[in-house]
C-alpha positions as CSV (number, residue, x, y, z in Angstrom):
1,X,-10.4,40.0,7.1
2,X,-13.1,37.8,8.2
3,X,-15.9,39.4,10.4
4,X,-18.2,36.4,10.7
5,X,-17.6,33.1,13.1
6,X,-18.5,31.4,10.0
7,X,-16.1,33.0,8.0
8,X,-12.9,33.3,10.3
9,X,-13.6,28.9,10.8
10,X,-13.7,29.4,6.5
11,X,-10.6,30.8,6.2
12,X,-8.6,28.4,9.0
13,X,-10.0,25.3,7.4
14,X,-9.0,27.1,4.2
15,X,-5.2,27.3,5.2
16,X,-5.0,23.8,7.0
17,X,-6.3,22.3,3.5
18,X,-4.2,24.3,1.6
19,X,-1.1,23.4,3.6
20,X,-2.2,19.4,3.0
21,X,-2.2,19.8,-0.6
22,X,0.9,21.9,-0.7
23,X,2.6,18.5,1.1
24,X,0.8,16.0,-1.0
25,X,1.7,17.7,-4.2
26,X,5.6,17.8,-3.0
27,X,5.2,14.4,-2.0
28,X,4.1,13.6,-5.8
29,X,6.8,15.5,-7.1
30,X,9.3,13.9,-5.0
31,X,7.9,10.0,-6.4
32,X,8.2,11.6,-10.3
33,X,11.6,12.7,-9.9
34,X,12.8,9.6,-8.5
35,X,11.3,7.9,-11.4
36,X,13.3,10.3,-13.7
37,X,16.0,10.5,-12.0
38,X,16.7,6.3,-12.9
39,X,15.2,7.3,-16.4
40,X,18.1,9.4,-16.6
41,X,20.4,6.6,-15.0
42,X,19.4,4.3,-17.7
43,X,18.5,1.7,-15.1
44,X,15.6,0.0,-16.1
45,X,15.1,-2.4,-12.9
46,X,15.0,1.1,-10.3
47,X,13.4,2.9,-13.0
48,X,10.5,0.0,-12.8
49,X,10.2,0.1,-9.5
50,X,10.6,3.7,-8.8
51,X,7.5,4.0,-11.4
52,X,5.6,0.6,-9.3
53,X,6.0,3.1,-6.3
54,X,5.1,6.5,-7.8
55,X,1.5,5.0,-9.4
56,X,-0.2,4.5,-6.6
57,X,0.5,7.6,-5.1
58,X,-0.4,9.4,-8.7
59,X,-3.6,7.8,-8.3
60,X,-4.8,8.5,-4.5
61,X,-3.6,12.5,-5.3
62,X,-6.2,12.2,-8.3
63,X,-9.2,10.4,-6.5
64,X,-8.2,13.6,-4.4
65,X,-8.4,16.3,-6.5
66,X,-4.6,17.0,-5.7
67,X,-4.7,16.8,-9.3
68,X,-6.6,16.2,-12.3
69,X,-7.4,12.6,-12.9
70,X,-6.3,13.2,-16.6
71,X,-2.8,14.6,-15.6
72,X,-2.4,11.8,-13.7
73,X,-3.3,9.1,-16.3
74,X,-1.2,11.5,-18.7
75,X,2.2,10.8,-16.5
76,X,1.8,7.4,-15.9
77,X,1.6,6.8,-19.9
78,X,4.5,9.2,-20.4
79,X,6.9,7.6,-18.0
80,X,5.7,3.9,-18.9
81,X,6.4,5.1,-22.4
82,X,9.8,6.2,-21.5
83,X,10.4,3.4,-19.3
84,X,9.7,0.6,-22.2
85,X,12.0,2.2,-24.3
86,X,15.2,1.7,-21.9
87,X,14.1,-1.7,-22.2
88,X,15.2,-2.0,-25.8
């Protein structure tokens, strides 16, 4: 428990940024999944644009520190990759 003014502000700026991240991190989730979801559709065009919709938001969690910068960069190059090859 915190005893100190300093400490009890700490811990309820602590939750309030933790409940932010919580929602941003769903709200990443919820932009993948409807990029795999039309991977999994086979529908290139809503596949495209799901992905057009879902990079932006990868990158503002990452310039965040929502999550890494790498993972982000990681699943853009995974789902790109994934998305080319319904192209073909």
């Amino acid at each position: 428990m915190a005893n100190t003014a300093q400490a009890r502000k700490r811990a309820r700026q602590n939750t309030k940024r933790r409940q932010n991240s919580a929602s941003q991190r769903s709200m990443v989730r919820t932009y993948l999944k409807r990029v795999d979801a039309a991977i999994a559709a086979k529908d290139y065009d809503a596949a495209t644009e799901a992905y057009k919709k879902a990079v932006p938001v990868l990158d503002r969690m990452a310039d965040k520190g929502i999550i890494h910068k790498n993972k982000a960069a990681r699943r853009k190059s995974r789902l790109n990759k994934t998305i080319k090859g319904l192209q073909a």
